[in-house]
KOLMITI-147943 format. One record per atom (N, C-alpha, C): residue number from 0; residue in one letter; atom name; x, y, z. Coordinates in nm, 2 decimals, always signed. Example, Ala and Ser with C-alpha at 12.3 -4.5 7.8 and 13.67 -1.06 7.14 Angstrom:
BEGIN
<resi 0, resn A, name N, u +1.32, v -0.57, w +0.78>
<resi 0, resn A, name CA, u +1.23, v -0.45, w +0.78>
<resi 0, resn A, name C, u +1.32, v -0.33, w +0.78>
<resi 1, resn S, name N, u +1.28, v -0.22, w +0.71>
<resi 1, resn S, name CA, u +1.37, v -0.11, w +0.71>
<resi 1, resn S, name C, u +1.29, v +0.00, w +0.79>
This chain:
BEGIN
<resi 0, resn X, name N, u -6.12, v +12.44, w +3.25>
<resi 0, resn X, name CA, u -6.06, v +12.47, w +3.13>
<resi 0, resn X, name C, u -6.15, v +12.43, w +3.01>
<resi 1, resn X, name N, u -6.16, v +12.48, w +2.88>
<resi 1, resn X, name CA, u -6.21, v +12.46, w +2.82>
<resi 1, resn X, name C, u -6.12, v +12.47, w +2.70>
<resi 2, resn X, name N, u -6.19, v +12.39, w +2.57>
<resi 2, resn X, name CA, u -6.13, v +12.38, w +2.41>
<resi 2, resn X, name C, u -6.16, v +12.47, w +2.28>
<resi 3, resn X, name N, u -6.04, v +12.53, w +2.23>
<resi 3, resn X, name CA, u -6.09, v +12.64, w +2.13>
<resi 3, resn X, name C, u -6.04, v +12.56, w +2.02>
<resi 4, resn X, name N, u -6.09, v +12.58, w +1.90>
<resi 4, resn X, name CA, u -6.04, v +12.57, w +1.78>
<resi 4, resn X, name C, u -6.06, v +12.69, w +1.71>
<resi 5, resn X, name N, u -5.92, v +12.67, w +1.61>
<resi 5, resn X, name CA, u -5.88, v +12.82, w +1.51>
<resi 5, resn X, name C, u -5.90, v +12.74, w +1.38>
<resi 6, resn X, name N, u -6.03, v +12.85, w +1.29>
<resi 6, resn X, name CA, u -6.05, v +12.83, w +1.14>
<resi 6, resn X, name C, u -5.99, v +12.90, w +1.11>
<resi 7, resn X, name N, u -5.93, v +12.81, w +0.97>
<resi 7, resn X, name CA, u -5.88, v +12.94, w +0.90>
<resi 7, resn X, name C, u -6.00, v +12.97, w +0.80>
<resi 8, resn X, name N, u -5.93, v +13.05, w +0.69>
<resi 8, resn X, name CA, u -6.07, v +13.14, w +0.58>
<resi 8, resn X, name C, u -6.19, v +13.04, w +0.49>
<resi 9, resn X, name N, u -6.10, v +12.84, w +0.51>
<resi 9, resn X, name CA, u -6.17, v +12.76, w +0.42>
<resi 9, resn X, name C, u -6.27, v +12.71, w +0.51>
<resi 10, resn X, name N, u -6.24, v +12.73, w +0.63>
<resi 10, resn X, name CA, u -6.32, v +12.68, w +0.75>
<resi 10, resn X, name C, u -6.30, v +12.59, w +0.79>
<resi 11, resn X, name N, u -6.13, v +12.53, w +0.80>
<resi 11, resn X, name CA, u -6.06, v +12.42, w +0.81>
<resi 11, resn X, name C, u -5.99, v +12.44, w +0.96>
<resi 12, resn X, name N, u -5.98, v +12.33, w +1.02>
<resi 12, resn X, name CA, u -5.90, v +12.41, w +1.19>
<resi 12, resn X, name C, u -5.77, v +12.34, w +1.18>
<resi 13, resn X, name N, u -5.73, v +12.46, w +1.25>
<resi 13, resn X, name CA, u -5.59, v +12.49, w +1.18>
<resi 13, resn X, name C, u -5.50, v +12.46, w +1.35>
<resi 14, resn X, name N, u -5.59, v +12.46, w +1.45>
<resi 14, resn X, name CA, u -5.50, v +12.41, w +1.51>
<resi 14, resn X, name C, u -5.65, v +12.40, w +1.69>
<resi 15, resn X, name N, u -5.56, v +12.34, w +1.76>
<resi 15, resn X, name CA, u -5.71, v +12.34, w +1.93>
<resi 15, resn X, name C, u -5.59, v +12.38, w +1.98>
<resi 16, resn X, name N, u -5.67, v +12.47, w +2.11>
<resi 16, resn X, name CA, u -5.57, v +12.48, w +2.21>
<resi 16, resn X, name C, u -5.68, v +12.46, w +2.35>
<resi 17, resn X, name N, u -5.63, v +12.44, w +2.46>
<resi 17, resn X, name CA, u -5.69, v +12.44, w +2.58>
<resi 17, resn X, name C, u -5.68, v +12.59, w +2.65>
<resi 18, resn X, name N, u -5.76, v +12.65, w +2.65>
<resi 18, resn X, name CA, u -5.79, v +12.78, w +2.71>
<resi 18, resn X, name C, u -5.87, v +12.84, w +2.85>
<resi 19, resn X, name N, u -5.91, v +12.92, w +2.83>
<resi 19, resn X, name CA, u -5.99, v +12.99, w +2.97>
<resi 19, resn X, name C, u -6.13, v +12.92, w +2.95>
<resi 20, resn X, name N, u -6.19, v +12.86, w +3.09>
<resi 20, resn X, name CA, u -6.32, v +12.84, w +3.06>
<resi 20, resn X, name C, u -6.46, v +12.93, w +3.04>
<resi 21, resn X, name N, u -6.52, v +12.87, w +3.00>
<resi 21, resn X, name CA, u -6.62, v +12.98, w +2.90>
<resi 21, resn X, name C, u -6.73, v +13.08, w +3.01>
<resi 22, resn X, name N, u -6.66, v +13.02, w +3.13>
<resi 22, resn X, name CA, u -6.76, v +13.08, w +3.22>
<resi 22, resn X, name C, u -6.73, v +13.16, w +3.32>
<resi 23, resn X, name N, u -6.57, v +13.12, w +3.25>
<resi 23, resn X, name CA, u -6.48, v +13.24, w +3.37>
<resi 23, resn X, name C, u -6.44, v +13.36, w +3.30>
<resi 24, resn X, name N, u -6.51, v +13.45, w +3.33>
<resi 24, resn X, name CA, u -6.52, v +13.62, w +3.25>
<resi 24, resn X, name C, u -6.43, v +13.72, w +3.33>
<resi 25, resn X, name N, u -6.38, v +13.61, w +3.48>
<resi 25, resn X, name CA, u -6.30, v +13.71, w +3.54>
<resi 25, resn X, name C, u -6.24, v +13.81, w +3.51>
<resi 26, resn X, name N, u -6.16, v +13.73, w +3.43>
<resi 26, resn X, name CA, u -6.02, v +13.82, w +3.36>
<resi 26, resn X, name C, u -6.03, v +13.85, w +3.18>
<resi 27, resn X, name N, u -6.15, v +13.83, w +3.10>
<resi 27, resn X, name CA, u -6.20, v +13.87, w +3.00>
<resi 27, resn X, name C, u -6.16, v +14.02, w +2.97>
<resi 28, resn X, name N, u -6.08, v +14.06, w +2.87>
<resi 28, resn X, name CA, u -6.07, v +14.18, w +2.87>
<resi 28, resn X, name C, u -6.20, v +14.28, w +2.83>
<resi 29, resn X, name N, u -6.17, v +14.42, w +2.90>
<resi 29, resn X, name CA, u -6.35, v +14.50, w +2.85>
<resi 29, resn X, name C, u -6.33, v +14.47, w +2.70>
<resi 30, resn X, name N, u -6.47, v +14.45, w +2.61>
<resi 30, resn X, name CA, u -6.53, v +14.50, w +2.53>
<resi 30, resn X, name C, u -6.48, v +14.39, w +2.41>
<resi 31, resn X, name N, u -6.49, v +14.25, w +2.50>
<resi 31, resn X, name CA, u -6.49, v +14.14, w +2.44>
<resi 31, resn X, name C, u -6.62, v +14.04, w +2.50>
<resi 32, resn X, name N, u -6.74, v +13.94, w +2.43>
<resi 32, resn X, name CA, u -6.79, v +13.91, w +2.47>
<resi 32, resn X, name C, u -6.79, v +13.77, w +2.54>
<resi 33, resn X, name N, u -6.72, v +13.72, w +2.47>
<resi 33, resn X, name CA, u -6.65, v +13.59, w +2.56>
<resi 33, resn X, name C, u -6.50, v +13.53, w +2.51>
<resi 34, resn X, name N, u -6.51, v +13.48, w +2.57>
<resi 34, resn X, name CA, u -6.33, v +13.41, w +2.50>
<resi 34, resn X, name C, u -6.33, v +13.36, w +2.38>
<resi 35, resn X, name N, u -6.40, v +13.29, w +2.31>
<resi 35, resn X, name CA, u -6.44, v +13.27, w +2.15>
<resi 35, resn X, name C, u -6.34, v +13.43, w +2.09>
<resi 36, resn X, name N, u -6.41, v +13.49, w +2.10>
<resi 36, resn X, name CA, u -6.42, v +13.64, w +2.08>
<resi 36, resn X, name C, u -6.27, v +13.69, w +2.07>
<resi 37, resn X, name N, u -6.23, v +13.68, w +2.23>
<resi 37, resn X, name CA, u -6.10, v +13.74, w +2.26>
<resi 37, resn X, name C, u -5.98, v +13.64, w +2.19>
<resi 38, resn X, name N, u -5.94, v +13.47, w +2.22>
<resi 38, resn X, name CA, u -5.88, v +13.46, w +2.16>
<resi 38, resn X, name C, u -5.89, v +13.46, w +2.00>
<resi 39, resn X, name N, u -6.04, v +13.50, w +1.92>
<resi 39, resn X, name CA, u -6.00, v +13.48, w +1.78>
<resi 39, resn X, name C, u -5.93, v +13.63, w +1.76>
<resi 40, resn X, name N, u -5.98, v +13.74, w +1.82>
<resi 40, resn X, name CA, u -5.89, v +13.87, w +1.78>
<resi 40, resn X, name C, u -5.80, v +13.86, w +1.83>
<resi 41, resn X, name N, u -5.75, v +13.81, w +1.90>
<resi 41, resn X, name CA, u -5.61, v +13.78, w +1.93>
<resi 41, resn X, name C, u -5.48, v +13.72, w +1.84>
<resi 42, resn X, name N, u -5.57, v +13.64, w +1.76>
<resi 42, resn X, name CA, u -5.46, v +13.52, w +1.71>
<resi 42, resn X, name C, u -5.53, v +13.58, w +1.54>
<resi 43, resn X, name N, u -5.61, v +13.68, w +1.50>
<resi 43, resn X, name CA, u -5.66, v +13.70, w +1.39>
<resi 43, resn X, name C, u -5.77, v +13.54, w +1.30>
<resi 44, resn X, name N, u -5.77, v +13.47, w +1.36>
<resi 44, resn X, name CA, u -5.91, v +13.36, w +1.31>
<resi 44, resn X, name C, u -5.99, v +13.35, w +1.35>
<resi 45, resn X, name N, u -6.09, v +13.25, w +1.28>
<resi 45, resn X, name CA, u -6.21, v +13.24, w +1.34>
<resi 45, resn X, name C, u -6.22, v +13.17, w +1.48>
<resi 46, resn X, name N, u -6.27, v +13.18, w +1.61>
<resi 46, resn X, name CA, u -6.22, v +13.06, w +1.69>
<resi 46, resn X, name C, u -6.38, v +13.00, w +1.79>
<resi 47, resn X, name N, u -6.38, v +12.89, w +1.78>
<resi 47, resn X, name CA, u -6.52, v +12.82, w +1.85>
<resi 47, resn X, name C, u -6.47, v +12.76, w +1.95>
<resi 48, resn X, name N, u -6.56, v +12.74, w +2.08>
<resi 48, resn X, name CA, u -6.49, v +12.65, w +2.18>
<resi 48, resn X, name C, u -6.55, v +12.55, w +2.11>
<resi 49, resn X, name N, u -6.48, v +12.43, w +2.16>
<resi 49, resn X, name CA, u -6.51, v +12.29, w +2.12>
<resi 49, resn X, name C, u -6.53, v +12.19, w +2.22>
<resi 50, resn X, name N, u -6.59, v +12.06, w +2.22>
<resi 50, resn X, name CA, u -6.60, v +12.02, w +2.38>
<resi 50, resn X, name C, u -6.57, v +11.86, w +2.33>
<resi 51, resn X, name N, u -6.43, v +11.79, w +2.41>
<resi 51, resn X, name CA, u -6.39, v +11.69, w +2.34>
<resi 51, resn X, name C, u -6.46, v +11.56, w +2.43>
<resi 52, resn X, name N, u -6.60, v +11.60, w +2.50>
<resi 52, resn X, name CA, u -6.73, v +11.51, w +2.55>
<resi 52, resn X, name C, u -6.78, v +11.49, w +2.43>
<resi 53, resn X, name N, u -6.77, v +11.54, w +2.31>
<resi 53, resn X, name CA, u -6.87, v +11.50, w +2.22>
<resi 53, resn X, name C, u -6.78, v +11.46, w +2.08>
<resi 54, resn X, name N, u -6.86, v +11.33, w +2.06>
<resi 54, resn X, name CA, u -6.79, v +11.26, w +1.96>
<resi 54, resn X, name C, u -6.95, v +11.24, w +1.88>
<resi 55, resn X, name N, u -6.99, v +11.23, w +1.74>
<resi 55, resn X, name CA, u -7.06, v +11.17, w +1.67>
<resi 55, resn X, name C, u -7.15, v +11.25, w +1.76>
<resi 56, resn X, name N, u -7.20, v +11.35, w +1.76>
<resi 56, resn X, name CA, u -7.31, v +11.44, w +1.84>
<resi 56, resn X, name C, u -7.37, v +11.37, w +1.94>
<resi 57, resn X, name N, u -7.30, v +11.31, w +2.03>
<resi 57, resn X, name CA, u -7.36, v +11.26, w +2.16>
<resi 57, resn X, name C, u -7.23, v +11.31, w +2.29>
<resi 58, resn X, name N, u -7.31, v +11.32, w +2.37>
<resi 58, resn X, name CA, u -7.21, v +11.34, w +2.47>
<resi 58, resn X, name C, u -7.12, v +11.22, w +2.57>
<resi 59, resn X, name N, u -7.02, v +11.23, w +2.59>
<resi 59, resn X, name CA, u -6.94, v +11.10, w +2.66>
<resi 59, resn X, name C, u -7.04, v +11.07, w +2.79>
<resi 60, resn X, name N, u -7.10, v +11.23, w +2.84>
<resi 60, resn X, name CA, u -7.13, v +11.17, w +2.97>
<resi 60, resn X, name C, u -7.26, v +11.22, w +2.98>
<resi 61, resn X, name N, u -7.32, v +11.28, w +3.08>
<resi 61, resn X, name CA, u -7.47, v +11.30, w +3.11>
<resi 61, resn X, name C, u -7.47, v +11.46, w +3.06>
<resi 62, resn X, name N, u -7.40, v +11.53, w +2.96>
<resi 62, resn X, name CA, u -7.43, v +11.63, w +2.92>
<resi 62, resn X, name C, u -7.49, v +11.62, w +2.78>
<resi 63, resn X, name N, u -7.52, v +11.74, w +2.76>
<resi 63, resn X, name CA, u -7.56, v +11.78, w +2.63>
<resi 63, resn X, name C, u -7.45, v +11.78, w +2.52>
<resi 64, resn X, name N, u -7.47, v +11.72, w +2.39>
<resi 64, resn X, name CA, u -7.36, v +11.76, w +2.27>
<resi 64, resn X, name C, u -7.33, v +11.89, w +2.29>
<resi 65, resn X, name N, u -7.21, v +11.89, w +2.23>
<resi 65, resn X, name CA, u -7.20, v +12.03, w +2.15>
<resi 65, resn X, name C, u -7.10, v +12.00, w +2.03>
<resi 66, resn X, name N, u -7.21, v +12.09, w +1.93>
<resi 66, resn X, name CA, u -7.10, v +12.14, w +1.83>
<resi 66, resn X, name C, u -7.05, v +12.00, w +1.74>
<resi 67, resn X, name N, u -7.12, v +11.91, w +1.72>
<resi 67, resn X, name CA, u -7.14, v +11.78, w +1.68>
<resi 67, resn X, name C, u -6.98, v +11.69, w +1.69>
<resi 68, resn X, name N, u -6.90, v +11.73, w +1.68>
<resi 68, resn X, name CA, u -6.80, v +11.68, w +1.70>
<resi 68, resn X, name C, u -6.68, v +11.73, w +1.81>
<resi 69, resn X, name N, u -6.57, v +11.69, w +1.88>
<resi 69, resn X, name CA, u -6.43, v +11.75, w +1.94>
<resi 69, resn X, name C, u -6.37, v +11.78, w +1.81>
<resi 70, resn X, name N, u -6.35, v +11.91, w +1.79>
<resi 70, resn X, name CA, u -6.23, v +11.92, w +1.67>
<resi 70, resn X, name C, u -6.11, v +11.89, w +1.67>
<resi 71, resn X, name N, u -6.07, v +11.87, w +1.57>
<resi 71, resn X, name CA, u -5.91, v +11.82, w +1.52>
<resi 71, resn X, name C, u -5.84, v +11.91, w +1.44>
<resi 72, resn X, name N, u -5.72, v +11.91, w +1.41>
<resi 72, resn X, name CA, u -5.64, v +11.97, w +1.33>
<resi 72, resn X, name C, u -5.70, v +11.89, w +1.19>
<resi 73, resn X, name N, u -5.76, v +11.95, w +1.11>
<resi 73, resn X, name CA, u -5.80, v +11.93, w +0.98>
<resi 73, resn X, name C, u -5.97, v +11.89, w +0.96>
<resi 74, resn X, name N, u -6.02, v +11.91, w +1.08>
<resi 74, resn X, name CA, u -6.15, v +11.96, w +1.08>
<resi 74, resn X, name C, u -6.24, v +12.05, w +1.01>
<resi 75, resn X, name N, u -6.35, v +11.99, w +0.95>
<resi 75, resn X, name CA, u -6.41, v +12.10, w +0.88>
<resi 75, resn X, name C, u -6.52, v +12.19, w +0.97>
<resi 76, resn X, name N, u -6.52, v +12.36, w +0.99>
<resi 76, resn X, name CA, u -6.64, v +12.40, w +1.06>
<resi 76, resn X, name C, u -6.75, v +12.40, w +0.98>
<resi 77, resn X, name N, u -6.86, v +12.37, w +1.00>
<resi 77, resn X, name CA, u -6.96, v +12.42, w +0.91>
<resi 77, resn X, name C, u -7.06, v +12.53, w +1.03>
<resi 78, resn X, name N, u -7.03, v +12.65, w +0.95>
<resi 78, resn X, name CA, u -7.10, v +12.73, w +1.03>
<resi 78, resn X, name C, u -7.25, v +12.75, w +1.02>
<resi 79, resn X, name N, u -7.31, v +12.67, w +0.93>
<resi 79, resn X, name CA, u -7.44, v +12.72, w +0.89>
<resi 79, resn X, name C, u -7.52, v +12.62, w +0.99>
<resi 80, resn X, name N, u -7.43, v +12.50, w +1.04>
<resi 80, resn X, name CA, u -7.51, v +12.40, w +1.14>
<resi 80, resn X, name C, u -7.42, v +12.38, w +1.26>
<resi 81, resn X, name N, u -7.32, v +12.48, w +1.27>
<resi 81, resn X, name CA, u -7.26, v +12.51, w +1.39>
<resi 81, resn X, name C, u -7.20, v +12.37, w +1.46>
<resi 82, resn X, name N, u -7.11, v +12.31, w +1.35>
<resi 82, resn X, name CA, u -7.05, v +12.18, w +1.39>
<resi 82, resn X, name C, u -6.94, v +12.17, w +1.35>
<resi 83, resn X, name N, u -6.85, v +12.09, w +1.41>
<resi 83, resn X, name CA, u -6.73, v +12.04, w +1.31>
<resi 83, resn X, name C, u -6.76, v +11.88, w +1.28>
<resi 84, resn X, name N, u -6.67, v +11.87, w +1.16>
<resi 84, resn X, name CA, u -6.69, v +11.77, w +1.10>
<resi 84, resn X, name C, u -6.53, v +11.69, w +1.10>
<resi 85, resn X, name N, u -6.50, v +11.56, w +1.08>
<resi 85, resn X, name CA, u -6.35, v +11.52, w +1.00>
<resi 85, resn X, name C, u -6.36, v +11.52, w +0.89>
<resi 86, resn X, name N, u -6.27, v +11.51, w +0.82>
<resi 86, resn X, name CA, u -6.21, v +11.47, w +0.70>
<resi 86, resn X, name C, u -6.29, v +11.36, w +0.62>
<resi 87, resn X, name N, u -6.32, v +11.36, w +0.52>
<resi 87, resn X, name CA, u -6.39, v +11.25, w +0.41>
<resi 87, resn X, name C, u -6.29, v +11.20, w +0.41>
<resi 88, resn X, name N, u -6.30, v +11.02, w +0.48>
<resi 88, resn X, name CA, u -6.18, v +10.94, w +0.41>
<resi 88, resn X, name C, u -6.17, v +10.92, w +0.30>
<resi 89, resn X, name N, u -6.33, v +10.89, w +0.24>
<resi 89, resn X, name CA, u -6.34, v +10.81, w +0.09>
<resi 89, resn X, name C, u -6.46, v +10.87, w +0.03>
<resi 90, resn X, name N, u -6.45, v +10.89, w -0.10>
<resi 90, resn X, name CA, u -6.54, v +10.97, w -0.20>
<resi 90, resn X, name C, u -6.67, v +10.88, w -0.22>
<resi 91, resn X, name N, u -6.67, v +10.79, w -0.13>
<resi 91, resn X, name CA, u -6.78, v +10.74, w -0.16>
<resi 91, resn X, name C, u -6.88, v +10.78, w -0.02>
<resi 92, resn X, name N, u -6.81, v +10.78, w +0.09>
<resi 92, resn X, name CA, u -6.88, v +10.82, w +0.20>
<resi 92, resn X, name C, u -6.98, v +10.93, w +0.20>
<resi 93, resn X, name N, u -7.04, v +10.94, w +0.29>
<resi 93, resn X, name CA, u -7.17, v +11.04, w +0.28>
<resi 93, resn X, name C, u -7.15, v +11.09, w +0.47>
<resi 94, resn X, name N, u -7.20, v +11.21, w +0.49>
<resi 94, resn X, name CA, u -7.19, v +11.29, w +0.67>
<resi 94, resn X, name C, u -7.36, v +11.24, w +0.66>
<resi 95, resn X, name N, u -7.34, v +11.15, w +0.75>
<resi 95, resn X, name CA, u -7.46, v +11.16, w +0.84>
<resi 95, resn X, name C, u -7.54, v +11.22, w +0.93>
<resi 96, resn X, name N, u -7.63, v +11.18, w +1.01>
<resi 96, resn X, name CA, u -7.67, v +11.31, w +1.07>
<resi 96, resn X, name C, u -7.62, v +11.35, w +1.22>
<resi 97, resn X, name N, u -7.54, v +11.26, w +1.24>
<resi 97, resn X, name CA, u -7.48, v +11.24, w +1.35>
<resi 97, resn X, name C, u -7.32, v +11.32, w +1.32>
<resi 98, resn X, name N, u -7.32, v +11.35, w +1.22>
<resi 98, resn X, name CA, u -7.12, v +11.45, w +1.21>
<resi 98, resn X, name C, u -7.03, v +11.40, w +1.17>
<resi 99, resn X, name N, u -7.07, v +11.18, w +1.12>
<resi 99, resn X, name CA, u -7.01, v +11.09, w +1.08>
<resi 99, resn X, name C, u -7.00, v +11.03, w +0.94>
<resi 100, resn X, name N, u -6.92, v +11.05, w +0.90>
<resi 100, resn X, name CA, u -6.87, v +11.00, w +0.75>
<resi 100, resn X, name C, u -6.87, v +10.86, w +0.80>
<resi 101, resn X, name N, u -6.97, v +10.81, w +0.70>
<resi 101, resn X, name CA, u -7.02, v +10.62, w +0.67>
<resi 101, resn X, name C, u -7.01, v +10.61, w +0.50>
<resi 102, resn X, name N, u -6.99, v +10.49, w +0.53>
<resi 102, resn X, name CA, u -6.96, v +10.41, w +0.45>
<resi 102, resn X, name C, u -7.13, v +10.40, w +0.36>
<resi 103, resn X, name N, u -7.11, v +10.37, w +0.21>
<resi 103, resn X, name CA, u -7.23, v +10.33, w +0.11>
<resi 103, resn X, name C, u -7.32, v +10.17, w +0.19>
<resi 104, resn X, name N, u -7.20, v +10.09, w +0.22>
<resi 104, resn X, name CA, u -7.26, v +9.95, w +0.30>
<resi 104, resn X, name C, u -7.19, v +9.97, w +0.46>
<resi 105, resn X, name N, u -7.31, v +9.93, w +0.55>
<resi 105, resn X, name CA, u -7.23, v +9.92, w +0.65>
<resi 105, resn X, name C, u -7.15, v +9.80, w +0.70>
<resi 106, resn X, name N, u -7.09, v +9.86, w +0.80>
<resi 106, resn X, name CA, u -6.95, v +9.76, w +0.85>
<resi 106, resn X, name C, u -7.00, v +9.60, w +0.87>
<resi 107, resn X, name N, u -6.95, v +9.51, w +0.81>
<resi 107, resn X, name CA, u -6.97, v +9.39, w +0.85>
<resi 107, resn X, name C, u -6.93, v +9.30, w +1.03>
<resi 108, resn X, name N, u -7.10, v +9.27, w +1.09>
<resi 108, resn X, name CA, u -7.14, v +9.25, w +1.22>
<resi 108, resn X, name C, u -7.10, v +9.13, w +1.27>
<resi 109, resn X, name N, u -6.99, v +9.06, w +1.21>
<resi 109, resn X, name CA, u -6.95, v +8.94, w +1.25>
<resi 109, resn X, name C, u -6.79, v +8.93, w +1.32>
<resi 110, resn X, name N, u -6.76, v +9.00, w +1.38>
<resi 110, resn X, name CA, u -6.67, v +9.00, w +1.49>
<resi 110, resn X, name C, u -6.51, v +9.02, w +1.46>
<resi 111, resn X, name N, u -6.49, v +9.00, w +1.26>
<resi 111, resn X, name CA, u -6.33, v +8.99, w +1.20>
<resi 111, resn X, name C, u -6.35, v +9.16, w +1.14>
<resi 112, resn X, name N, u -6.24, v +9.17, w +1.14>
<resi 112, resn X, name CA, u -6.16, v +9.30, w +1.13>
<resi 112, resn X, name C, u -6.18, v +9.31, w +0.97>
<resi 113, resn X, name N, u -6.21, v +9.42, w +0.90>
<resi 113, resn X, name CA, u -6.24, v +9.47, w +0.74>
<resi 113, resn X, name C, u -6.18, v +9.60, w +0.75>
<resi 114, resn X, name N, u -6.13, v +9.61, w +0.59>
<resi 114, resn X, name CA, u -6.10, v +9.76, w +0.53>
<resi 114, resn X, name C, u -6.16, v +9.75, w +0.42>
<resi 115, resn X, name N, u -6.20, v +9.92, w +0.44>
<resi 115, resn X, name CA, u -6.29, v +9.94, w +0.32>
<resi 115, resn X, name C, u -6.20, v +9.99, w +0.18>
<resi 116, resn X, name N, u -6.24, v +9.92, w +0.09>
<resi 116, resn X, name CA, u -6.17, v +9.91, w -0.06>
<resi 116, resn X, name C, u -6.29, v +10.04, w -0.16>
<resi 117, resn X, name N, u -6.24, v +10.17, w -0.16>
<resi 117, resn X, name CA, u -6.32, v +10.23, w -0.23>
<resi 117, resn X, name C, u -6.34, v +10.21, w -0.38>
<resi 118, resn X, name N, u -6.23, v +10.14, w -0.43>
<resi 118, resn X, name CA, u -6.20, v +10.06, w -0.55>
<resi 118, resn X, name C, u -6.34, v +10.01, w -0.58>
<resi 119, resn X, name N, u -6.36, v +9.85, w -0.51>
<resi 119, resn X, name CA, u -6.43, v +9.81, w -0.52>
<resi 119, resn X, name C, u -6.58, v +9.85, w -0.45>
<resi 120, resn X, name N, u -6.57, v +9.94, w -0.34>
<resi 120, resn X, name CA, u -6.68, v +9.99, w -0.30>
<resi 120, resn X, name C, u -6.76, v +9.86, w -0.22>
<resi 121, resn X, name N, u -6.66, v +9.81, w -0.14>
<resi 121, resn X, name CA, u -6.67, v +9.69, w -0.02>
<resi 121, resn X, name C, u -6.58, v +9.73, w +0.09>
<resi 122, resn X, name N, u -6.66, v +9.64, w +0.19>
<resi 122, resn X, name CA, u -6.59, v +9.60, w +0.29>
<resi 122, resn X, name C, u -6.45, v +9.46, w +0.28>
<resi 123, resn X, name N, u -6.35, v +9.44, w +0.26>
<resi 123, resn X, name CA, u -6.24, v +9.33, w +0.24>
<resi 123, resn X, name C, u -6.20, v +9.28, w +0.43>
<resi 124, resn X, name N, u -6.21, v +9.16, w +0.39>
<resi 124, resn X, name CA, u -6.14, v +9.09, w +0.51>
<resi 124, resn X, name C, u -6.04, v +9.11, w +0.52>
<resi 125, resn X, name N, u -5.98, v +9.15, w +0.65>
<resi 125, resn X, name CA, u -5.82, v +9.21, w +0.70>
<resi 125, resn X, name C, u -5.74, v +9.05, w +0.69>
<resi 126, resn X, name N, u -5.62, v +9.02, w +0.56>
<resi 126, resn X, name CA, u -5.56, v +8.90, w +0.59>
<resi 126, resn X, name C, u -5.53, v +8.86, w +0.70>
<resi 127, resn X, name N, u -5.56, v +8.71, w +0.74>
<resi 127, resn X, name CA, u -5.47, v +8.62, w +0.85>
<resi 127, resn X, name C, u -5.60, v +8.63, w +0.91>
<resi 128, resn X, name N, u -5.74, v +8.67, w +0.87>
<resi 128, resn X, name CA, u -5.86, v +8.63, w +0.98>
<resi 128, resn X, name C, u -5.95, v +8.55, w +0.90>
C-alpha cells in the first residue's frame, strides 16, 4: 500500500489517504499513468504519493527520502522542489534544508524541557524544572 495526498489550488493538503501501491498497475485504469494520476482525476485535486519513511528528508530505514517530508492535513506542497513542508509555527522560524522549520537560536542541549517564546525570540524554561 502506499500514501497519497490531495492539494488543493493554494497547494495546501487537504486531506492523505492510504491507496494502491505505486507499483501495482494491475488494475490502473487504460490511459492513466499511474495512481498519482488516477486518484487526482478522480477526486478533481492535485494528488502526490507521499512516503510516511520520511521525516526531515531522511529515510526511517535503509531507503531513500522521498518528497522531503510524510504529509499532513495542512501541509504545504511545494512543487518547484517536489516536497511537502508543515506549517510555520512561528514568524520567526526559517525551512531548512532538510523540510524543517527551526528556530533563529537552537534548542537548548542541557537535558530540561523549553518553549519557545516568539515574544521574546528565546527559548524559556518549562516551569517546575
Amino acid at each position: 500500500m502506499a500514501h497519497y495526498a490531495f492539494i488543493n489550488e493554494n497547494n495546501i493538503v487537504t486531506e492523505v489517504i492510504v491507496g494502491k501501491d505505486e507499483d501495482d498497475t494491475t488494475d490502473l485504469p487504460e490511459g492513466f499513468a499511474d495512481w498519482e494520476e488516477w486518484y487526482g482525476n478522480f477526486r478533481g485535486q492535485t494528488c502526490k504519493r507521499t512516503s510516511y519513511n520520511t521525516i526531515a528528508n531522511t529515510h526511517t530505514g535503509d531507503g531513500t527520502p522521498f518528497r522531503g517530508n510524510y504529509a499532513g492535513i495542512g501541509f504545504t506542497w511545494d512543487p518547484d522542489n517536489d516536497v511537502f513542508y508543515g506549517p510555520q509555527p512561528y514568524g520567526s522560524w526559517s525551512l531548512n534544508s532538510n523540510w524543517v522549520w527551526e528556530a533563529p537560536i537552537a534548542y537548548p542541549d542541557d537535558g530540561n524541557n523549553y518553549i519557545w517564546n516568539e515574544n521574546q525570540g528565546n527559548w524559556e524554561l518549562v516551569n517546575g524544572e
